[in-house]
MARKOLVEX-316207 format. One line per 2 residues: for each residue x, y, z of N, C-alpha, C. Coordinates in steps of 0.001 Angstrom, whole numbers. Example, Ala and Ser with C-alpha at 12.3 -4.5 7.8 and 13.67 -1.06 7.14 Angstrom:
2
13190 -5690 7800 12300 -4500 7800 13200 -3300 7800; 12850 -2250 7080 13670 -1060 7140 12900 30 7870
end
This chain:
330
96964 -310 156754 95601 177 156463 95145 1038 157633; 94945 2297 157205 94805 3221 158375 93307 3318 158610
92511 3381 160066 91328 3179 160555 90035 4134 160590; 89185 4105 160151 87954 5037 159619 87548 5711 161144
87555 6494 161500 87271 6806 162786 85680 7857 162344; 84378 6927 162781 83189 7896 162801 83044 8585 164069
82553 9460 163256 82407 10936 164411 80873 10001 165302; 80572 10514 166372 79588 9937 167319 79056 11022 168119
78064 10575 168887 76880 11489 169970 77716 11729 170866; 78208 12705 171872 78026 12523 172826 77294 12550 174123
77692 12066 175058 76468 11980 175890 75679 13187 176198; 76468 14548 176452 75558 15641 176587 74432 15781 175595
75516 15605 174044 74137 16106 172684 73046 14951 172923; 73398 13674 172932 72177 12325 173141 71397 12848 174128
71729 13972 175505 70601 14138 176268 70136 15323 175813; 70560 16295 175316 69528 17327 174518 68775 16530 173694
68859 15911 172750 68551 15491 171672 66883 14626 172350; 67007 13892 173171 65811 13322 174587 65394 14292 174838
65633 15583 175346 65560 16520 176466 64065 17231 175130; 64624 17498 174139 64006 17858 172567 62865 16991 172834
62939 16053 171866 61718 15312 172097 60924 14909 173053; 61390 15205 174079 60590 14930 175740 59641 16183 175157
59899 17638 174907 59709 19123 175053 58353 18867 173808; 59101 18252 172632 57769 18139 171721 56254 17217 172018
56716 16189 172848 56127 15189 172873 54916 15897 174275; 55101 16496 174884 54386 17444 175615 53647 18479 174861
54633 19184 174093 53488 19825 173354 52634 19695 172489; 52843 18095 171564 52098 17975 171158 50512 17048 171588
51032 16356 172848 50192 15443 173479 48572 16061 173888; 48889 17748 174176 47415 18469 174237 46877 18492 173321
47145 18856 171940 46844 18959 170795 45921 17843 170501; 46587 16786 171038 46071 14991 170140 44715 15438 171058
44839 15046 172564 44090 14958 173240 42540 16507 173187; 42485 17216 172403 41824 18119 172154 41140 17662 170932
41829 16815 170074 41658 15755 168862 40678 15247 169520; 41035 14342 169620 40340 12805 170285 39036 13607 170680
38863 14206 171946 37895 15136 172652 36903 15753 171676; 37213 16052 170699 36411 16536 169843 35745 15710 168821
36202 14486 168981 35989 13502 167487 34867 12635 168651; 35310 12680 170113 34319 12051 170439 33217 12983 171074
32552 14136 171324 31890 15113 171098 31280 15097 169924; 31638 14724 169032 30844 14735 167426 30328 13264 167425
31253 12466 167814 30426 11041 167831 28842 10993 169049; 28894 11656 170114 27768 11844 171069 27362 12021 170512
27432 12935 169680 26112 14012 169017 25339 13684 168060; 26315 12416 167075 25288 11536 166239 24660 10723 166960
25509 10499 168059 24210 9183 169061 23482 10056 169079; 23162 11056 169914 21619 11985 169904 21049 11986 169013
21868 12148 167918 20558 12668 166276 19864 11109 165994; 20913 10208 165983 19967 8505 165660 18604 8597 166541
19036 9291 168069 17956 9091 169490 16872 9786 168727; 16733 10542 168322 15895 11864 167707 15313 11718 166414
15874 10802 165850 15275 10493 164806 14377 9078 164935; 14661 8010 166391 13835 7277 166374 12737 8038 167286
12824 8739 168272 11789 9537 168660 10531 9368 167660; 11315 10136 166275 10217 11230 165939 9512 9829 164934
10574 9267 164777 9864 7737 163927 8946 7163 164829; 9126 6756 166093 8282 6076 166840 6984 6962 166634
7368 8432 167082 5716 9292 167210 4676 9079 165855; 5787 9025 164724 4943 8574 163797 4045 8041 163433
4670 6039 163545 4569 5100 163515 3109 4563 165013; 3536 5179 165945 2981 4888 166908 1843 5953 167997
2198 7377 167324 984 8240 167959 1194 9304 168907; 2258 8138 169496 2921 8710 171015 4254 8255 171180
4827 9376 172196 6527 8557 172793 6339 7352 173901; 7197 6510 173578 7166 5728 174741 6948 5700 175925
6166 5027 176629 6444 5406 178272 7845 5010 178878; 8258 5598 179791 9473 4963 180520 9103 3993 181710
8736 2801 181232 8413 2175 182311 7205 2201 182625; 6747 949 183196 4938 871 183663 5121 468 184679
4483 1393 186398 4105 1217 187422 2650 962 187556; 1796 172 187498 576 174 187665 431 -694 189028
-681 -825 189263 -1173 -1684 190514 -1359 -3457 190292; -408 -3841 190809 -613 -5221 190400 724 -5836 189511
1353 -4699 188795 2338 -4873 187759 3756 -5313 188315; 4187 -6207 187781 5592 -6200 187740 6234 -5109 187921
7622 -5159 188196 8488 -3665 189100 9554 -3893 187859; 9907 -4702 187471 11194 -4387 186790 10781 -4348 185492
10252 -3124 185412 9753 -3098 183852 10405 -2110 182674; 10269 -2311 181391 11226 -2174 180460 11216 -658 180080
12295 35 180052 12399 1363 179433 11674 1848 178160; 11839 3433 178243 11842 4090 176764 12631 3750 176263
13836 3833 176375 15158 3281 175475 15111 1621 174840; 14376 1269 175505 14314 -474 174973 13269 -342 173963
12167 477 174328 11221 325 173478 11330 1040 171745; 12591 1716 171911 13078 2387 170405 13872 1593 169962
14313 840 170278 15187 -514 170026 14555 -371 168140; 13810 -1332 167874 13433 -1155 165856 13922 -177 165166
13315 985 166233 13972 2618 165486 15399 2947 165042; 16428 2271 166070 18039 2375 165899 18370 1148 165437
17618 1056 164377 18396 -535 163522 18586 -1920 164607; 17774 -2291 165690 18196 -2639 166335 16759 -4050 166628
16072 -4160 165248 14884 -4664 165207 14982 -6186 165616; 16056 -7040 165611 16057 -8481 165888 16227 -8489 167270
17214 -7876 167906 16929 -7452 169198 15812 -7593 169965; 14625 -6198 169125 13269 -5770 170397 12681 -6991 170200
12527 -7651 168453 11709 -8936 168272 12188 -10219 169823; 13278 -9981 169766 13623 -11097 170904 13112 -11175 172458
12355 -10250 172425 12560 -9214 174192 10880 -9363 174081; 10073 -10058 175067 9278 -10063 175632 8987 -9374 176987
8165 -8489 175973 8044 -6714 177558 6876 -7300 178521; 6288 -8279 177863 5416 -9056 178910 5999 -9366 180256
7420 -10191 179783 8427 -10501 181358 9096 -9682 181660; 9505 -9273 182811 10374 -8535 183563 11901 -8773 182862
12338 -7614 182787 14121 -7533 182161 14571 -8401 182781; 14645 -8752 184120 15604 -9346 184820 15494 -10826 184915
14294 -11350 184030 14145 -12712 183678 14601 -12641 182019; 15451 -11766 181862 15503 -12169 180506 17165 -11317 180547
18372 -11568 181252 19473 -11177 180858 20266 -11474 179795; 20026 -12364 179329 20677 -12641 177763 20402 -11373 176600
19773 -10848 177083 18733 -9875 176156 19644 -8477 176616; 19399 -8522 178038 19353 -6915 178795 21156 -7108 178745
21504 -7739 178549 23267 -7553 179058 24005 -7156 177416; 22813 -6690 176662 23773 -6490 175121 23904 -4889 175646
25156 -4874 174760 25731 -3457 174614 24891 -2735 173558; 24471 -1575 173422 23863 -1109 172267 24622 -39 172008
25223 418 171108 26471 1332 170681 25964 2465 170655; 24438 3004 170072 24067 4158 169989 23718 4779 171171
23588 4310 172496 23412 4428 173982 24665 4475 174522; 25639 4600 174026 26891 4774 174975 27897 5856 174355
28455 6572 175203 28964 7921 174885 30567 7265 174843; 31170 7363 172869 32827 7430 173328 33643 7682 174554
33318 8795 175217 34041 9578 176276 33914 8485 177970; 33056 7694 177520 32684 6937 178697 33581 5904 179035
34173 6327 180610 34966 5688 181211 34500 4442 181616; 33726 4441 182074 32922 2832 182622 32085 1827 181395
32138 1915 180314 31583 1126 178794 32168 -89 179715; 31380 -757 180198 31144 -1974 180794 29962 -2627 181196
29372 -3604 181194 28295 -4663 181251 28451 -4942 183303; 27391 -5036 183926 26716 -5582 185336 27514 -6915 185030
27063 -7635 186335 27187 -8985 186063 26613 -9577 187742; 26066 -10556 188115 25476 -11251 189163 26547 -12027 189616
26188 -12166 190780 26749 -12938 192128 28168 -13892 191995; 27136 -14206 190350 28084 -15914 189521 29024 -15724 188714
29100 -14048 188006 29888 -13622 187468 29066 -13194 186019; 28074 -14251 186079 26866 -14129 184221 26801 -12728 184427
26498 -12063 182828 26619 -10689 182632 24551 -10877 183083; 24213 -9638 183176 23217 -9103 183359 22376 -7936 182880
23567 -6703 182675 22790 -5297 181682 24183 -5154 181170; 24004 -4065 180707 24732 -3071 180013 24129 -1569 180162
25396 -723 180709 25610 646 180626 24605 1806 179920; 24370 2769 180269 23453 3676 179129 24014 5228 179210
24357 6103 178381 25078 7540 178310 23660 8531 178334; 22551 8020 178003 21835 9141 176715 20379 8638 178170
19721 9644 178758 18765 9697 179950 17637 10370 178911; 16542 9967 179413 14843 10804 178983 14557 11542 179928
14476 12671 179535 14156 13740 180182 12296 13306 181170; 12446 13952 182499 10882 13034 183090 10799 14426 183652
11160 15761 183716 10936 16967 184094 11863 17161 185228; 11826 18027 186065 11856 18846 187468 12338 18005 188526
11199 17638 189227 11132 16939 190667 10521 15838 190522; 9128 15909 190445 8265 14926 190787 8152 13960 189207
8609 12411 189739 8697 11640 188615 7260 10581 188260; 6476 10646 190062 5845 9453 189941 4520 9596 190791
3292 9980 190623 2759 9883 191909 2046 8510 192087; 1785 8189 193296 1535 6661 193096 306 6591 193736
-741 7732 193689 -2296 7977 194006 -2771 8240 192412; -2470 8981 191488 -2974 8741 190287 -2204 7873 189066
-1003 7767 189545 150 6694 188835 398 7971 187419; 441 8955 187437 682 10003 186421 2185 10354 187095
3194 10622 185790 4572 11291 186494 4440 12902 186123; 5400 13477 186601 5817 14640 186721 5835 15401 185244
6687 16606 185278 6006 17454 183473 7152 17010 182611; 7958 16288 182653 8502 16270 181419 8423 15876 180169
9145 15583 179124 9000 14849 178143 8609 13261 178245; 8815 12875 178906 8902 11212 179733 8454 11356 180423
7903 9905 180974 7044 9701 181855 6705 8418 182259; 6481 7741 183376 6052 6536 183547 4847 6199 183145
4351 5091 182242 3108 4846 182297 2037 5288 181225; 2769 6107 180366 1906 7117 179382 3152 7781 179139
2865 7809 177287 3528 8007 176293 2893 9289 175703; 3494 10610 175544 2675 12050 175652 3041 12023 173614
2082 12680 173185 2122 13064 171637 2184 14601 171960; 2561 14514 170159 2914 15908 169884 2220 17157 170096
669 16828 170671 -463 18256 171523 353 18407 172897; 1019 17919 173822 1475 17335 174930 2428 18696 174844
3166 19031 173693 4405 19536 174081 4137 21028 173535; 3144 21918 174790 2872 23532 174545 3710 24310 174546
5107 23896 175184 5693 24965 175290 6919 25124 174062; 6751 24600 172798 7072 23990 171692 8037 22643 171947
8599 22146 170786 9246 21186 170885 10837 21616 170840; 10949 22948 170247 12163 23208 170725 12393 23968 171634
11911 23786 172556 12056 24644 173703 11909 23543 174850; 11910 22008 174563 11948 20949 175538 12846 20042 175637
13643 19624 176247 14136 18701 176772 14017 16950 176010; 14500 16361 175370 14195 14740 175061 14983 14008 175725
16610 13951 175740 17347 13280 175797 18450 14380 175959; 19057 13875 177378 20570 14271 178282 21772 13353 178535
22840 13867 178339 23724 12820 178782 23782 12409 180282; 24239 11250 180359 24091 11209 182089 25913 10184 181909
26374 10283 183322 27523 9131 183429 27060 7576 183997; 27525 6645 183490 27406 5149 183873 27903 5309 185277
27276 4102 186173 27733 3828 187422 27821 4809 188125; 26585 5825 188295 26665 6913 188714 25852 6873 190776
26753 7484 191815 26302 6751 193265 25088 7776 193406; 23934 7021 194466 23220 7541 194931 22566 7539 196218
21791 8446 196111 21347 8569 197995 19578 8819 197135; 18675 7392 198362 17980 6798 198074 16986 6113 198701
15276 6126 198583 14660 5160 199174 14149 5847 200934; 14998 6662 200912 14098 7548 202412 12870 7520 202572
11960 7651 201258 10651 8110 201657 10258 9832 201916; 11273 10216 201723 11247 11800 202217 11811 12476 201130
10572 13433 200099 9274 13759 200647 8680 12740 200370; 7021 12523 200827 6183 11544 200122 4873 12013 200509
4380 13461 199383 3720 13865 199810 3111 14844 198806; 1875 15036 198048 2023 15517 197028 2058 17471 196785
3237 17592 195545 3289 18937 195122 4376 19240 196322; 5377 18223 196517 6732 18757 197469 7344 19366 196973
7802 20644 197684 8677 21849 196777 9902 21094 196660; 10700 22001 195411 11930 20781 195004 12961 21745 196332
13964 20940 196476 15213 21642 197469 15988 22798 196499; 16443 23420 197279 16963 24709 196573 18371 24582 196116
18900 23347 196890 20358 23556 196975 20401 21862 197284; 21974 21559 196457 22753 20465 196904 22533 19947 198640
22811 20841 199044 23048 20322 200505 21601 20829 201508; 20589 21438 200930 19439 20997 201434 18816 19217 201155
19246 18899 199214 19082 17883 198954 19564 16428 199547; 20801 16564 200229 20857 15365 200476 20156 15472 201871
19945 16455 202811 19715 16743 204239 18384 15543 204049; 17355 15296 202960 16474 14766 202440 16668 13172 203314
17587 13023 203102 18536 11548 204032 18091 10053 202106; 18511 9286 202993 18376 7696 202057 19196 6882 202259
19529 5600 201923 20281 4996 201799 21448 5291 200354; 22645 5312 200874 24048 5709 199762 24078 3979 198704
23955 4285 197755 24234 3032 196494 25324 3515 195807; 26796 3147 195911 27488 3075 195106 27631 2508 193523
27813 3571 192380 27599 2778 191262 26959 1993 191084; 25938 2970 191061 24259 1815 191013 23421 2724 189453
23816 4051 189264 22930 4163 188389 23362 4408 186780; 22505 4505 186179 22761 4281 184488 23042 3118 184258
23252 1891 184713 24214 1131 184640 22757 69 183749; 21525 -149 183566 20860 -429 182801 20165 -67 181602
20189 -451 180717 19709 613 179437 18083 31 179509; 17824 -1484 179912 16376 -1883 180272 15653 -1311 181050
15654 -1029 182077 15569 -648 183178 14481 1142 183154; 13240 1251 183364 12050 2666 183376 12236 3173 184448
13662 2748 185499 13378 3573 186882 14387 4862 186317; 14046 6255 186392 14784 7679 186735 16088 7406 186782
16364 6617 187904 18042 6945 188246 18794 5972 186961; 17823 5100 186400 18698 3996 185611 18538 4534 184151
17080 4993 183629 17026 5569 182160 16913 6721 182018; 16799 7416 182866 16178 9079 182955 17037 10149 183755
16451 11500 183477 17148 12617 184465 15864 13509 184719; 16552 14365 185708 15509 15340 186154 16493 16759 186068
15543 17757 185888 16206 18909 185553 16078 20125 186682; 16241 19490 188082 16371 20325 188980 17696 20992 189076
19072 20636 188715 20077 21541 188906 20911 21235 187369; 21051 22365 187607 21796 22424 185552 22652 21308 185652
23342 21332 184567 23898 20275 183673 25625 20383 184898; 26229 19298 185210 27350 18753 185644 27447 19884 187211
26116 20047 187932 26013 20527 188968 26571 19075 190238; 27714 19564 190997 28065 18387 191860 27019 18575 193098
26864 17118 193423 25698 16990 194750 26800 16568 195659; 27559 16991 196915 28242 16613 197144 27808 15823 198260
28395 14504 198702 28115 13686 199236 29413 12936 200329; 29366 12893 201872 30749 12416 202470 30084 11016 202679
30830 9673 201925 30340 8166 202153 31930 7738 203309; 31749 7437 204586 32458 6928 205190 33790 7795 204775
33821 9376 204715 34883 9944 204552 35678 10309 203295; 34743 9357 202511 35130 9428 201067 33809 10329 200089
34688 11404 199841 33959 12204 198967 33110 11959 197904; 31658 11958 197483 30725 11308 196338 30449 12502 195669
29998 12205 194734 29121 13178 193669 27804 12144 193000; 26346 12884 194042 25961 11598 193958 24104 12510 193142
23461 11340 192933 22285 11431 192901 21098 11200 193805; 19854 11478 193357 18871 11547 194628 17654 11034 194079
16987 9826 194809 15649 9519 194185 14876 9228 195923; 13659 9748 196039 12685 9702 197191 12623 7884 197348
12167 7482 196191 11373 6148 196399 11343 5589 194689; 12203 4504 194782 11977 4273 193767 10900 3475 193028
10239 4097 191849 9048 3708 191041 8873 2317 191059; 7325 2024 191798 7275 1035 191543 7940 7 193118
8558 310 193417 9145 -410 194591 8995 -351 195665; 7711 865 196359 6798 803 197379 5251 1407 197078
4210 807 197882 2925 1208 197120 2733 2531 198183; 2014 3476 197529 1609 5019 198021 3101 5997 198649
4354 5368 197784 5437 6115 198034 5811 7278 196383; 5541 8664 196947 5855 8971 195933 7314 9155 195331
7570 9198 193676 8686 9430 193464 9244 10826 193311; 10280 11116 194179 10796 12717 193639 12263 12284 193294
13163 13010 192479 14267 13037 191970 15179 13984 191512; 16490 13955 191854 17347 14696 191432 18698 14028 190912
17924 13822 189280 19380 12935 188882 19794 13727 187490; 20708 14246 187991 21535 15301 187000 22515 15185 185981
21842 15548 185181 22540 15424 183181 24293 15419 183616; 25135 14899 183794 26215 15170 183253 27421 14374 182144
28359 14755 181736 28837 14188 180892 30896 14575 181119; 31435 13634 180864 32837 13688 180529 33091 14804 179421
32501 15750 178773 33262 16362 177989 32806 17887 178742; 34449 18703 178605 34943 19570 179622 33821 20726 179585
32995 21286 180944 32790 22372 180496 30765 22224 179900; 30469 21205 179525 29183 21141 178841 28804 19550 179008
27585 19487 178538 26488 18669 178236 26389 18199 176597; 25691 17458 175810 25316 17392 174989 23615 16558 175505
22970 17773 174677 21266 17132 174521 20811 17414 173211; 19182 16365 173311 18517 15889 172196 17266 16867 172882
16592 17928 171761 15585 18369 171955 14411 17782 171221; 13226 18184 171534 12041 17302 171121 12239 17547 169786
12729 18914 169501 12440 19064 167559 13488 18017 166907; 14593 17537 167998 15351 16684 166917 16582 17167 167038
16474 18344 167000 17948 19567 166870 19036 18754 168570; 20372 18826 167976 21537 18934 169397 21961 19806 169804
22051 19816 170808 22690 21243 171071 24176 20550 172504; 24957 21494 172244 25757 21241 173682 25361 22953 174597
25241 22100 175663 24665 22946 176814 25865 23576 178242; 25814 24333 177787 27254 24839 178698 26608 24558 180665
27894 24117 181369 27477 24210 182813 26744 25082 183631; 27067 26675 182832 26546 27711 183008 25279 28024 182444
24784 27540 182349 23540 27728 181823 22480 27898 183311; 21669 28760 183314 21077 28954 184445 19910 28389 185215
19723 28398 186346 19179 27048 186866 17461 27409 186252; 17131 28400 186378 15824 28781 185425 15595 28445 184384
16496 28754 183463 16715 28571 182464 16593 26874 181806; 17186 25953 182945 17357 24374 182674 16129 24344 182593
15482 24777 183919 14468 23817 185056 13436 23969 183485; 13402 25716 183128 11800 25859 181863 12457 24911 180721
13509 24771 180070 13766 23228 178864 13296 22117 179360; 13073 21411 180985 12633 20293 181544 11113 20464 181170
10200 21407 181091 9020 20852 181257 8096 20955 179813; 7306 20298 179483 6704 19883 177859 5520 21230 178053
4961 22031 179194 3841 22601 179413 4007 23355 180313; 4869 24054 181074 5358 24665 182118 4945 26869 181797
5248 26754 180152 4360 28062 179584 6116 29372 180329; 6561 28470 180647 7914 29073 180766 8890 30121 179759
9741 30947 179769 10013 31835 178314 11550 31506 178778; 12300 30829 177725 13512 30237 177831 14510 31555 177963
15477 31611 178541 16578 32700 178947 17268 32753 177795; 18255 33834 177590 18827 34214 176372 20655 33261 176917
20056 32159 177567 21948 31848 178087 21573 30099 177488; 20740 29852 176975 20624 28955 176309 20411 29093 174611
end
């Protein structure tokens, strides 16, 4: 019985044959990843439209937008966001029922440590929950910031904030917003666990011109907080629910911490956490997807906002009354 001899690979063709699919598997890996990138870009963008549609439900329902937070004299400091207070609006009604804005967030972490899905951006590397000393969770993460204008977030001689859409303390209606509603600012992406430079006191002084530049801004001095901000969705302070629209969208603040390079944010004094300290801020919209922003304007409408977009151009979308004439690069 004579023996079947099958023909076989040899080792050269078995390494073309690898060498092949190594070659495809590269070219197609950009492709996926341009996929993905885009599916989650469209998913942001319905988080914005849900944001925008409880907006305009709340204004309804209620007269006015939320305040971000209440600094008054006498008041509790850790007090509850705009974003908490739309909670009903994003299907999210057993929730706000649970949450007594009477107490401070931070007596109530069972509450503040839920994830809320419409507040967190696919693209987000850090989709992770705080946690205390003991290990118990404490907050949860936030993608989507309220616009509070420019510079000035807080003054703490009339307790009125700065021009934006948001604001500490007072919730602005639809007479509020002269310079139309699509021509303002609601809601910016910002990144979780974002570091900052902080608490100087400098300026504290009212109608401080904003800094012109990154590196006039930090010259400002503060204490450096590593992955300290966004990281609460409860939370009415600027650096934790809000942005300011002093430098366009994914502008780096560059920052040297013990040699190690930051890209950081900037708050004077934070709201609420010294009396006759005013608040100024520079905490800047950015986002993981290449190249742009995605924002929520007051009319509702999304738009993605290219890096290039000009610093004039941002600063007049930041303010609700500024009488500003928007640039043709937006």
């Amino acid at each position: 019985m004579s023996r079947v001899i099958r023909p076989a690979f040899t080792l050269i063709e078995l390494l073309v044959v690898i060498a092949i699919i190594a070659i495809l598997i590269g070219l197609l890996l950009p492709a996926v990843q341009k996929v993905r990138e885009a599916a989650a870009r469209v998913k942001c963008q319905n988080n914005l439209k849900q944001i925008g549609l409880a907006l305009h439900n709340c204004m309804d329902s209620q007269g006015t937008l939320p305040p971000n937070g209440t600094y008054l004299s006498g008041g509790f400091k850790n007090t509850w966001s705009a974003m908490a207070r739309l909670l009903p609006y994003i299907e999210q009604e057993n929730l706000y029922r649970a949450i007594d804005f009477s107490v401070p967030y931070s007596l109530q972490p069972q509450l503040a440590s839920k994830r809320i899905a419409t507040y967190v951006c696919p693209s987000e590397i850090n989709d992770r929950g705080k946690t205390n000393s003991a290990g118990a969770p404490t907050h949860w993460v936030i993608n989507y910031a309220v616009n509070e204008g420019r510079w000035l977030v807080l003054d703490p001689v009339t307790y009125q904030g700065g021009d934006g859409a948001f604001s500490p303390n007072i919730g602005f209606n639809a007479a509020s917003f002269t310079d139309g509603m699509s021509n303002t600012l609601a809601v910016a992406e910002v990144k979780a666990y974002a570091s900052q430079l902080r608490d100087a006191g400098n300026p504290n002084f009212a109608n401080a011109l904003p800094p012109a530049t990154p590196a006039d801004l930090v010259a400002l001095g503060g204490t450096f907080k590593a992955d300290a901000g966004h990281t609460e969705w409860v939370d009415g302070k600027v650096n934790e629910t809000g942005f300011t629209a002093l430098f366009p969208p994914n502008t780096k603040v560059p920052y040297d911490e013990a040699g190690k390079p930051c890209d950081i944010d900037f708050i004077s004094s934070n709201e609420g956490n010294a009396n006759n300290r005013y608040t100024y801020a520079a905490v800047t919209s950015r986002s993981y997807h290449t190249g742009l922003v995605n924002v929520l304007l007051m009319d509702g409408s999304v738009r993605s906002v290219s890096n290039l977009v000009s610093t004039a151009t941002w600063r007049a979308l930041g303010t609700r009354n500024g009488g500003e004439v928007i640039g043709n690069d937006f």
